[in-house]
Each structure stands twice: as structure tokens, then as C-alpha cells.
N, C-alpha and C positions, 0 to 999 in steps of 0.2 A: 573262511571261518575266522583269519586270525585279524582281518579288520570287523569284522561283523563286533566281535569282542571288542577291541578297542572304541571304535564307534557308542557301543552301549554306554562304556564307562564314562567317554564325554558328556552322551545325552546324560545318563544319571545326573552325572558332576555340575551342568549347565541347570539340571534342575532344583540343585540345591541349594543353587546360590540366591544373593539377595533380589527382589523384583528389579529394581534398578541395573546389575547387571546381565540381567538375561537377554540386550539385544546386540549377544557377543553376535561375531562372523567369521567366519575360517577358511582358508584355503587351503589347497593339496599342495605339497612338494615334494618328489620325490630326493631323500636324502641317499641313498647308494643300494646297490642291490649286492645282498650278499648273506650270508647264512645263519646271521644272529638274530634272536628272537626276544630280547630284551635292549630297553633303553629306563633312559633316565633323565629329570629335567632340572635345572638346577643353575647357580649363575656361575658357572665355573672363572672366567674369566672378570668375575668382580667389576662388571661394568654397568649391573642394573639390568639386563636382562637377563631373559631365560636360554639357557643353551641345552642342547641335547647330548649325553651319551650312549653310547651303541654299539657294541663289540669294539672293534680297532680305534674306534675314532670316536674324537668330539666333534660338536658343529656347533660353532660361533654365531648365537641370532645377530644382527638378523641376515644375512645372507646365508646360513647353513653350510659353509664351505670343509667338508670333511678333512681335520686335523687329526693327525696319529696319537693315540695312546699307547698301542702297545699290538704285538703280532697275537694271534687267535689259528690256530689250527680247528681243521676242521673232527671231528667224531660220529665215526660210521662214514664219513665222507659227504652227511646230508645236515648236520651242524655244528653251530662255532663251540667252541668249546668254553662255556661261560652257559651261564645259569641266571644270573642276579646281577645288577646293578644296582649299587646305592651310593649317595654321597654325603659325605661325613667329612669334616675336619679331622683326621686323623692324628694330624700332632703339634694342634693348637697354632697354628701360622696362619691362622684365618683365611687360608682359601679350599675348597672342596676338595679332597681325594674322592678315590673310587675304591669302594668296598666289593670285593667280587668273590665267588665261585664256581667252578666247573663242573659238568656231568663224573668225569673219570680222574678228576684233576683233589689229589687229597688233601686240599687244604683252603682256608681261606686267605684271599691277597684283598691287599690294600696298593693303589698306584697311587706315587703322589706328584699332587700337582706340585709343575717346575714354578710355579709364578708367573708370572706378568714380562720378565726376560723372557724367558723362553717357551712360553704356548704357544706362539705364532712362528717357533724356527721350524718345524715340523720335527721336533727329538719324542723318541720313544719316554714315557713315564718311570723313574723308578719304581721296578715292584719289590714289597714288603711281602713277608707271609705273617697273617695273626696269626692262625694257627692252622698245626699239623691235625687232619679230623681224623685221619686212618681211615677213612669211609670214600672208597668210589662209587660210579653210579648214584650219585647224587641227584635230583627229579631238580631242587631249585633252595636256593637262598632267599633267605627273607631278612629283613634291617627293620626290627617290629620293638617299641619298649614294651616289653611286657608286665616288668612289675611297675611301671608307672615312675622310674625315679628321676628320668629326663633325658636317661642313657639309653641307644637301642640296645638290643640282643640281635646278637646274630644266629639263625635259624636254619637248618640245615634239614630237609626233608629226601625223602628215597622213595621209591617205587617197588626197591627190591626188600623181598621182608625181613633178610636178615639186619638190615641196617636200623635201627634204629632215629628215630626223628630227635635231633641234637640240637643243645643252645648254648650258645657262650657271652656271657657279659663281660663288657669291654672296660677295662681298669685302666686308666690312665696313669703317669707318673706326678704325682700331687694327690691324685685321689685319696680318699681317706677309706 
């Protein structure tokens, strides 16, 4: 089911594009087996391509060679404990953090990229917390603008009904 989904959103995505680029082509690679269920694409490594995030690791296109971000416990024993992936400059150094949150994990984290020195030593990412939500059992994070002003919102939704579906905009230091 969970490529059947993926799959879709390519065909969608492929069909929306302009006539001229619709005779893309794709191949299969398997990047690692293991228990997260969220990724992300994006040029972490500021080289012009597109790399992938995904639970513990980045992958550097184009080889995809699985680099550490950061350790991931498993939840129930049957997934990674992470929700969401997004990336964002988190404190204006021009290269992509990772905006995250967990199922049981109460808070939203930010990892930040080391730079250009050290993404290829294999070191774990500093993690930040934006914020404390008080909320476990989180269902999944969203990184969505919602009132349009060029800033995401960070989105916090639940399964369980005492929780409530939460938003936080993200205020910079300079911001007005």
C-alpha cells in the first residue's frame, strides 16, 4: 500500500508538469531497510542536487550512500519514532536543517546541518527543540504556510481525541 501511494503522487506530480518535461524516466534504488516511514528531498549538501532525508540518515545524490543524522528508537517496536520530515533553514546559515516530530516524543526538534566540514565525517546532527507541545501520540507533523506570509507553520495532528490538532509559527530573531 505504502508504495502504491507514493507511486500515485509521482504519476499525479508527472502529470502536472509542463508538456516538454513529461518524457522524465526513473529508476528503483533501494536506500535501507528499516522502520521509518517518512522522507524528504531537498539539497542538503548545497551541491545542486537533490538528496533524500529519512529517519537516521541523509543520502547524498547521486550515489545515495546512507549518512547519519541522528539515532531513532523504535515505538511499539514496529516504528521509528519520527512523524515528519521537513526542511527549513532554521537559523539563516543557508544550509537546510531538519524539522521533525515523533508519535510519543513531546516536542518539536530541529537537527542542524553541520555544513560542508562535516556532512561527509559521519557525526550525529545537533538537535534543537522549537517547542515543548505537551502532546504525545502525535498521528504526524506537517511544515504547511498557512496564512500565506512565506513562513511555514508547523502542524501537529493526533488520532487520539483528547489531543487537539496544534499550530505554531515560527518567529525568527530579526523578525518584526
Amino acid at each position: 500500500m505504502r508504495k502504491l501511494l507514493i507511486l500515485l503522487q509521482v504519476i499525479t506530480t508527472v502529470n502536472q508538469l509542463p508538456a516538454q518535461t513529461k518524457n522524465l524516466s526513473f529508476r528503483s534504488q533501494l536506500l535501507c531497510i528499516d522502520n521509518n516511514e517518512v522522507c524528504v528531498i531537498g539539497d542538503i549538501n548545497r551541491d545542486g542536487l537533490d538528496d533524500i532525508v529519512a529517519g537516521r540518515n541523509w543520502y547524498a545524490a547521486p550515489d545515495f550512500v546512507p549518512r547519519p543524522v541522528r539515532s531513532l528508537g523504535l515505538q511499539g517496536g514496529e516504528y521509528a519514532k519520527n512523524n515528519g520530515e521537513h526542511l527549513w533553514d532554521m537559523n539563516g546559515d543557508g544550509w537546510l536543517d531538519i524539522v521533525t516530530s515523533g508519535y510519543e516524543q513531546p516536542e518539536v526538534l530541529w537537527f542542524e546541518n553541520p555544513g560542508e566540514d562535516f556532512l561527509n565525517k559521519g557525526m550525529e546532527w545537533q538537535r534543537h527543540v522549537v517547542v515543548e507541545t505537551g502532546i504525545v501520540r502525535s498521528e504526524i507533523g506537517l511544515f504547511e504556510d498557512l496564512n500565506r506570509d512565506g513562513m511555514p507553520e508547523y502542524i501537529l495532528t493526533s488520532w487520539h481525541d483528547p489531543n487537539p490538532t496544534l499550530f505554531w509559527e515560527l518567529h525568527f530573531s530579526g523578525d518584526s
